[in-house]
Structure formats: C-alpha cells, structure tokens
MDAnalysis code that builds the backbone (N, CA, C; Angstrom):
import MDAnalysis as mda
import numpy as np

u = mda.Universe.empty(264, n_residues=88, atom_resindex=np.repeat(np.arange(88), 3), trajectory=True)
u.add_TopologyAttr("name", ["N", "CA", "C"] * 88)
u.add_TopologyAttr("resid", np.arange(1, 89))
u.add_TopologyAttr("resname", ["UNK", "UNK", "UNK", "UNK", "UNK", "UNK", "UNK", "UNK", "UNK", "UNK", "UNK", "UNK", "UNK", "UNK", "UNK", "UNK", "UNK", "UNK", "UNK", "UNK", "UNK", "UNK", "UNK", "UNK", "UNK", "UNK", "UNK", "UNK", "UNK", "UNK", "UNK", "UNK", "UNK", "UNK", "UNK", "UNK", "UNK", "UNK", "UNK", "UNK", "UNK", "UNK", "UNK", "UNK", "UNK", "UNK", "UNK", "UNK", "UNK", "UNK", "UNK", "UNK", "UNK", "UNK", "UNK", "UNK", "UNK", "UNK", "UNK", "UNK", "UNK", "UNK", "UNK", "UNK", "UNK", "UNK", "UNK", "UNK", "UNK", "UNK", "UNK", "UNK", "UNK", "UNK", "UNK", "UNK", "UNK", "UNK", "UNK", "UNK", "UNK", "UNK", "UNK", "UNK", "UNK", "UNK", "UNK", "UNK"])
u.atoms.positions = np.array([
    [-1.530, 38.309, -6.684],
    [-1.293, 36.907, -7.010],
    [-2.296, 36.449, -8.064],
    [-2.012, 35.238, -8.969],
    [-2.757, 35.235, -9.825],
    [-3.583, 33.939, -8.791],
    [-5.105, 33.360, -9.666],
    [-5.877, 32.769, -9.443],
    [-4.776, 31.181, -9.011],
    [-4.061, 30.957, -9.961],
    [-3.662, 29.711, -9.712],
    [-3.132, 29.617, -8.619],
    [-2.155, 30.423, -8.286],
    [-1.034, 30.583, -6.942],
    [-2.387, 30.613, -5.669],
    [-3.770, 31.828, -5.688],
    [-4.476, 31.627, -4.926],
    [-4.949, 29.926, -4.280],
    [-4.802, 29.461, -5.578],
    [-6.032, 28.163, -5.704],
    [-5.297, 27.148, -4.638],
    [-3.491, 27.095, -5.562],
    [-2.459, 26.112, -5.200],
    [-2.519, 26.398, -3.630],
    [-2.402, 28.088, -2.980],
    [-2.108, 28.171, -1.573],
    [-3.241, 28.005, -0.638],
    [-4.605, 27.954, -1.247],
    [-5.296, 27.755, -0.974],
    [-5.981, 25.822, -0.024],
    [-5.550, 25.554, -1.595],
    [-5.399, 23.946, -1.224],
    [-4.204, 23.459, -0.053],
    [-3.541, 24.160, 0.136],
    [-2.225, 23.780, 0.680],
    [-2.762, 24.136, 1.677],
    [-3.555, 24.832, 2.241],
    [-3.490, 25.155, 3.710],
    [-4.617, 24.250, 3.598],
    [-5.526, 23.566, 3.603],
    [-6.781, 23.214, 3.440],
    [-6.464, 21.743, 3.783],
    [-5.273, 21.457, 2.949],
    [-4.152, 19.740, 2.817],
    [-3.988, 20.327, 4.963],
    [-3.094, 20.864, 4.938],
    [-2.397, 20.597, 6.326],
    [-3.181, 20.869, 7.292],
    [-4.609, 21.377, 7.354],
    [-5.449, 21.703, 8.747],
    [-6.085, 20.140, 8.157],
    [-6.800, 19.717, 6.602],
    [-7.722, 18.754, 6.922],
    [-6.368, 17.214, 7.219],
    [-4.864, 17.300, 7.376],
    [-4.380, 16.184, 7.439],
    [-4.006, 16.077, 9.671],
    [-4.000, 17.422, 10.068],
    [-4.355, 17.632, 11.582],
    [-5.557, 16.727, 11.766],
    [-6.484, 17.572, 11.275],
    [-7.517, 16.812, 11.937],
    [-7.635, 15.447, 11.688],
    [-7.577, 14.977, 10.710],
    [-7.569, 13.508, 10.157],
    [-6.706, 13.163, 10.725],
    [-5.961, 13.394, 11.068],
    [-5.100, 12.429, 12.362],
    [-5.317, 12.531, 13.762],
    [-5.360, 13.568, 14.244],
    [-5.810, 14.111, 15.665],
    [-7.324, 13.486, 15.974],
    [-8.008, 13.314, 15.073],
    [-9.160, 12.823, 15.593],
    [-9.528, 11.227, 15.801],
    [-8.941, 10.603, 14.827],
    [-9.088, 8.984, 14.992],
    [-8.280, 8.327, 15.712],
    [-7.105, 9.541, 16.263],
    [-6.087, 9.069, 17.128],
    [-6.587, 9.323, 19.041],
    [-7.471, 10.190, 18.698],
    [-7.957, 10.769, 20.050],
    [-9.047, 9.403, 20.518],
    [-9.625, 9.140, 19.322],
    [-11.116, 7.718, 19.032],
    [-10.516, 6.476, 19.513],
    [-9.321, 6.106, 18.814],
    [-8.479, 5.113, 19.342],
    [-8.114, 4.991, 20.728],
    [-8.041, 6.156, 20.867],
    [-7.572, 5.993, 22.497],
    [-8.633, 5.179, 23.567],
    [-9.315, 6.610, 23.477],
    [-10.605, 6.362, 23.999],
    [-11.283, 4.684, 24.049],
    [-11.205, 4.641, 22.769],
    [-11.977, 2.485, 22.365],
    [-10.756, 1.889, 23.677],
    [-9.103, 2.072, 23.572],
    [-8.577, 1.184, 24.232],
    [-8.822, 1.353, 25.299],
    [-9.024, 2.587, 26.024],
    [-8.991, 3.070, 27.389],
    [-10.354, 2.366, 27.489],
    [-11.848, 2.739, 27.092],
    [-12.642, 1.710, 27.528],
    [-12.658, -0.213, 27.277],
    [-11.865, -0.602, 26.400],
    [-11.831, -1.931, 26.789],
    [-10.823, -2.239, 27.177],
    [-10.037, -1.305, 28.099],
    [-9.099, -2.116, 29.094],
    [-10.042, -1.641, 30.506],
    [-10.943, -1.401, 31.109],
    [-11.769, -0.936, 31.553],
    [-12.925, -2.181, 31.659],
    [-13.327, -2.782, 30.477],
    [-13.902, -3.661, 30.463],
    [-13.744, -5.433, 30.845],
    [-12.598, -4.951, 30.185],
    [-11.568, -6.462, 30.710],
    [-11.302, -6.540, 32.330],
    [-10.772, -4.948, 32.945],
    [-10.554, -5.266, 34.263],
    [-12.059, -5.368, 35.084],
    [-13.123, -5.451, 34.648],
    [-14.338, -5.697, 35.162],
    [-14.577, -7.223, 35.258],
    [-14.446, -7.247, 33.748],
    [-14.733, -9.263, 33.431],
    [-13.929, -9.464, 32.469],
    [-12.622, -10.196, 33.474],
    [-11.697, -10.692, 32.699],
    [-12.197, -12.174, 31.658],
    [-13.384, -12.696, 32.219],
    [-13.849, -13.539, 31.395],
    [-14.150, -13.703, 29.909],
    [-14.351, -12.468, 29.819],
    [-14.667, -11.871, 28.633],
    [-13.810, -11.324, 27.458],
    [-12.616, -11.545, 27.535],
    [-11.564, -11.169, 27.142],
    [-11.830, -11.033, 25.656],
    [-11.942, -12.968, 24.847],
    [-12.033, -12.521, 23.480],
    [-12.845, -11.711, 22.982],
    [-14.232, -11.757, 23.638],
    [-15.701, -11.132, 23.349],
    [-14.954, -9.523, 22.590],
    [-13.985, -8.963, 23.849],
    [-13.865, -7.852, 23.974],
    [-12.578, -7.000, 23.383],
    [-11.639, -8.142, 23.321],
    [-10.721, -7.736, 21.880],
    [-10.857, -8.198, 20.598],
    [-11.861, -8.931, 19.897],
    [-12.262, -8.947, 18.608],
    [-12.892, -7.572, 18.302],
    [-13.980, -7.207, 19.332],
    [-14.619, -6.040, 18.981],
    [-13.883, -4.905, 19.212],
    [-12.818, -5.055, 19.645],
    [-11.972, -4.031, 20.131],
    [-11.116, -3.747, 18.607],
    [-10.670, -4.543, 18.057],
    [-9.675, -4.484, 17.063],
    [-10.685, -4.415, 15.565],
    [-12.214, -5.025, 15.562],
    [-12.810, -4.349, 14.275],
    [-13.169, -3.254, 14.923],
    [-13.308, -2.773, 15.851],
    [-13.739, -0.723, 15.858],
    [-11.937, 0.080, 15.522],
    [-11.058, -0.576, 16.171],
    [-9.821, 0.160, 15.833],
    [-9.617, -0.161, 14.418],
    [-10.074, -1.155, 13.871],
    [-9.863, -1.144, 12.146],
    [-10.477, 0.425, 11.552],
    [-11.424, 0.314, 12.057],
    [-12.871, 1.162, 11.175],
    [-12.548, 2.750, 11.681],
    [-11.676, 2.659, 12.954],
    [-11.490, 4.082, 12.955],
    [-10.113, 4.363, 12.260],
    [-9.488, 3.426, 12.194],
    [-7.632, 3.933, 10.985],
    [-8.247, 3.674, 9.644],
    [-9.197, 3.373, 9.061],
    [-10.146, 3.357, 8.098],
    [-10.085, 5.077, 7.890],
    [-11.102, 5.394, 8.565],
    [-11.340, 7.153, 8.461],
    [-10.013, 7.876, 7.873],
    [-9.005, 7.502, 8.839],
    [-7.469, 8.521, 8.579],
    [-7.205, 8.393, 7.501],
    [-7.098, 7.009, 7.317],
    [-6.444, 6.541, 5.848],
    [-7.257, 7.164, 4.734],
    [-8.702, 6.965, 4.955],
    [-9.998, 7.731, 3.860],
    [-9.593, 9.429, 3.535],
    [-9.079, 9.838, 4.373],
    [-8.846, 11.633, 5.205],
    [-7.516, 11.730, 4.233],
    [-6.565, 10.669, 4.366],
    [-4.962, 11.092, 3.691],
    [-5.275, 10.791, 2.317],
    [-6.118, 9.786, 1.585],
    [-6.529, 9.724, 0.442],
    [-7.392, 11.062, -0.199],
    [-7.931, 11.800, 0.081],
    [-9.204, 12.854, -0.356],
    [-7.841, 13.455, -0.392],
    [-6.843, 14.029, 0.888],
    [-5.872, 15.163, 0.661],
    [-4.395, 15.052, -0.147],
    [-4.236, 13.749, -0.368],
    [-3.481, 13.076, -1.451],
    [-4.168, 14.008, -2.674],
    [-5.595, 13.503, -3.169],
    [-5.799, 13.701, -4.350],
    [-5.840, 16.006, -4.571],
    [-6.169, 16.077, -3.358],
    [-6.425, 17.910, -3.561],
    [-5.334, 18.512, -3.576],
    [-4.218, 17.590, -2.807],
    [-2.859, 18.354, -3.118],
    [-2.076, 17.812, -4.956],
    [-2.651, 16.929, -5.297],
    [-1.373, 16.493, -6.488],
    [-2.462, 16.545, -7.519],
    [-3.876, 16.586, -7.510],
    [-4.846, 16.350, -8.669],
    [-5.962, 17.043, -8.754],
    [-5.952, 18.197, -8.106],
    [-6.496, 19.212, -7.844],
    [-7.338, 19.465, -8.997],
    [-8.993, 19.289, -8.426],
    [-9.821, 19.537, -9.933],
    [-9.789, 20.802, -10.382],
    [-9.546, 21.752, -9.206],
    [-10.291, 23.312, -9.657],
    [-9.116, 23.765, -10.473],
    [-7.461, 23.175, -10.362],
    [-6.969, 23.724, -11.374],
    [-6.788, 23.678, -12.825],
    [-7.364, 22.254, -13.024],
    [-8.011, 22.270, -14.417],
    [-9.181, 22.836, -15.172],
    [-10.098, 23.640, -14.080],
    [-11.007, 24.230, -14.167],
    [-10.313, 25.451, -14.723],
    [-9.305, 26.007, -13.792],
    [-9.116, 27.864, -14.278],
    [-7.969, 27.706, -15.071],
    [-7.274, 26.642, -15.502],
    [-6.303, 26.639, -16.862],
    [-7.491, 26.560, -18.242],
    [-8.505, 25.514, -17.804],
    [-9.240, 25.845, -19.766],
    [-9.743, 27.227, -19.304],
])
C-alpha cells in the first residue's frame, strides 16, 4: 500500500475508536451526574433548584467534551494535516 492509503486507513480507524470513546465516555459521566443528583434530591428535596442548576451546568460541560471529541475527528477525517505533508 502506498503511504497515503496507509495514512487515510490509518486516520480512519483512529476517527472510529477516538468517536467510541468520545461518546461512551461523557455518556457514561452523564449518567453518573444524574444518578447522583437524583440521589441528592431524594435526600433534600428542599434543595431542588440548588441542585438542578448545578446539575444542568456540569451536564453542559460534559456534552461540551463530545462535541470538542466530534470536532478534532471531523477535522482528521476530512482535513487531515499529515496528508498534505506526504503529497508536497
């Protein structure tokens, strides 16, 4: 195979394990945040807003990550630096 086909199949597997994990992981994080503040609420329901404001900026900040994760593998699958590297 030549270098490019290496590079292209290279990236391609690199795209679909780093777009697994980038999903599998902030989805596993998410859970977890809801499972502990429904946990928290059934302790002290008093507390409710305290505990879904902070609930919904940590679930922002972790679909933040994924979205950050599908952007980097956006750009390695369609704009791939190294293949402008081994075409000059």
């Amino acid at each position: 195979m030549s270098d490019i086909a290496l590079i292209v199949l290279g990236s391609s597997v690199a795209a679909v394990i780093g777009i697994a994990l980038g999903v599998m992981m902030p989805a596993l994080a998410m859970g977890k945040a809801i499972t502990s503040a429904l946990e928290a609420l059934a302790r002290q329901p008093e507390s409710e807003r305290s505990i879904m404001r902070t609930l919904f900026i940590g679930l922002a900040m972790i679909e933040s990550l994924a979205i950050y994760c599908l952007v980097i593998i956006l750009i390695v699958l369609f704009k791939n630096p190294l293949l402008e590297y081994i075409i000059k």
